[in-house]
N, C-alpha and C positions, 0 to 999 in steps of 0.2 A: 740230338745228342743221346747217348744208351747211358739208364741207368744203370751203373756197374751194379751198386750193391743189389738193385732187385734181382738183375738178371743172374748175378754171383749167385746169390741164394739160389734160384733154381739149379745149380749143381749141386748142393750140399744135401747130404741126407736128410730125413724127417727129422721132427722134434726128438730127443733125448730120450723121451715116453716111449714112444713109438718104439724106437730103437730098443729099448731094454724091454718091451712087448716082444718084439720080434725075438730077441736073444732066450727067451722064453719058448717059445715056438718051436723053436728049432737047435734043440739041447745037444743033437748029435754032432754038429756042426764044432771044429775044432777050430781053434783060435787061430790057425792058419788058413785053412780053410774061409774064417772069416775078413782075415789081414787082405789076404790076395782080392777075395771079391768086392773088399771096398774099392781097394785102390784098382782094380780093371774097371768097376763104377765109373770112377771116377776120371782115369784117361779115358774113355770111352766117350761118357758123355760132354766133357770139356770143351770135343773139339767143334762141339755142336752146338757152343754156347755164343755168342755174336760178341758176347761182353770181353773177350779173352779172342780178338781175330789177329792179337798181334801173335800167337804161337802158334806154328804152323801144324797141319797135320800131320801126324806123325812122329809129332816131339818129342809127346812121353811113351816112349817104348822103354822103361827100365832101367836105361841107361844112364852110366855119370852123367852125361853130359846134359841129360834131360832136367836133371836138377837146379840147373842156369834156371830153364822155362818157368820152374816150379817156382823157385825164388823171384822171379818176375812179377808173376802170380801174387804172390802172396805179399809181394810190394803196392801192390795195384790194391788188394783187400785193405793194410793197413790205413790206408786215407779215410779208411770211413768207421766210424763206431758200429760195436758190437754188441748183444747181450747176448750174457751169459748162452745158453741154449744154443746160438747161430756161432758164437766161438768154437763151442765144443764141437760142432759140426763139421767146421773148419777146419778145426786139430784135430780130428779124427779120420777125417775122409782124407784132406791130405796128409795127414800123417802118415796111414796105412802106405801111400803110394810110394814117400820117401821110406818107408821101413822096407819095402820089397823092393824097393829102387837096389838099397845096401846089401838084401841079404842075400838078393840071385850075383852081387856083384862080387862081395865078402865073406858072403855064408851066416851061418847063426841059426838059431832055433829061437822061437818066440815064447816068452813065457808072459803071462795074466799077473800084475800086481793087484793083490785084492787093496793092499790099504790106497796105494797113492789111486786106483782104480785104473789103471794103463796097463798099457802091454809092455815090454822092453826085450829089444831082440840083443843075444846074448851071443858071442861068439869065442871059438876058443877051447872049448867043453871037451873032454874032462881038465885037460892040462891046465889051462889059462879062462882066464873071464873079461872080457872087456864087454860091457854091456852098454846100451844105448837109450833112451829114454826120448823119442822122436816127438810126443806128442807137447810136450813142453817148451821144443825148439819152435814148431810151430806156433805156437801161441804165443811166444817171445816173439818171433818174426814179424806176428800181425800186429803185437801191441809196441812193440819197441824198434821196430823199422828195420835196417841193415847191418847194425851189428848183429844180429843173431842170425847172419850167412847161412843159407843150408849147404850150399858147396863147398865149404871153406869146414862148416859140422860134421859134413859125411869124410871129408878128407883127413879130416882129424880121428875117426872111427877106423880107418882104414892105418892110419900110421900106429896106433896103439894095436892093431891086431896083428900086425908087422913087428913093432918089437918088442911084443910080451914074452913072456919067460914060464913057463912051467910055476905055475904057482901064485902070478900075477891076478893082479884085480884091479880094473879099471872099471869106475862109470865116466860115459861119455852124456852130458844135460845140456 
């Protein structure tokens, strides 16, 4: 029988340390720039992971559709506790994949929240704002189970960006 959660863990980025080590390192590096190369990370190395052989290769190419597999995923991680550090890894590696999942589908530009410390992809700009906050859904996902849908999230991102209006603001959590 395969350990999920150890094997999970080895897809997830380092420790938290690490990570803000690294974001230090390499200061040129723009917060897009950083969004895509988690989530390429992360389809990349998933499909390599034995714990995850119910998605097929080739799943997560970006697409709506791909977000089924991802919420699959992250139905499979809820079963098991987390600490703190291996959540945030969670929420952030997969999150980055659903933020670029949205933004090659719906567009948007990514901006850095210093307080809440997340990213939040923003669409709309200059007219309208419907913005997104990805990394919270995910974290909901894994501690609260299937109400917090990511397909059913992203779909709801796409219909406010549909019928916003010149002057509109929406967040989407």
């Amino acid at each position: 029988m395969l350990n999920i959660k150890k094997i999970a863990s080895s897809i997830l980025p380092g420790s938290t340390e690490r990570k803000k080590e690294k974001a230090k390192e390499a200061p040129h590096k723009s917060l897009l720039d950083d969004i895509i190369h988690t989530a390429d990370n992360f389809a990349e190395n998933f499909h390599e992971n034995p714990a995850f052989s119910f998605v097929e290769k080739g799943t997560l190419d970006y697409s709506i559709e791909s977000l089924s597999a991802v919420d699959d995923v992250l139905e499979e991680l809820s079963d098991f506790e987390w600490n703190e550090d291996q959540l945030y890894n969670i929420t952030s590696m997969i999150g980055c994949y659903i933020f670029e999942t949205a933004r090659r589908n719906y567009g948007g530009e990514y901006f850095w929240q210093e307080k809440e410390q997340q990213p939040v992809l923003i669409a709309g700009l200059p007219d309208f704002r419907v913005q997104m906050k990805v990394w919270e859904k995910v974290r909901g996902r894994v501690l609260n189970g299937r109400e917090d849908n990511i397909p059913f999230f992203i779909a709801g991102y796409k219909e406010y960006i549909e019928r916003a209006k010149k002057g509109d603001v929406f967040t989407i959590v």
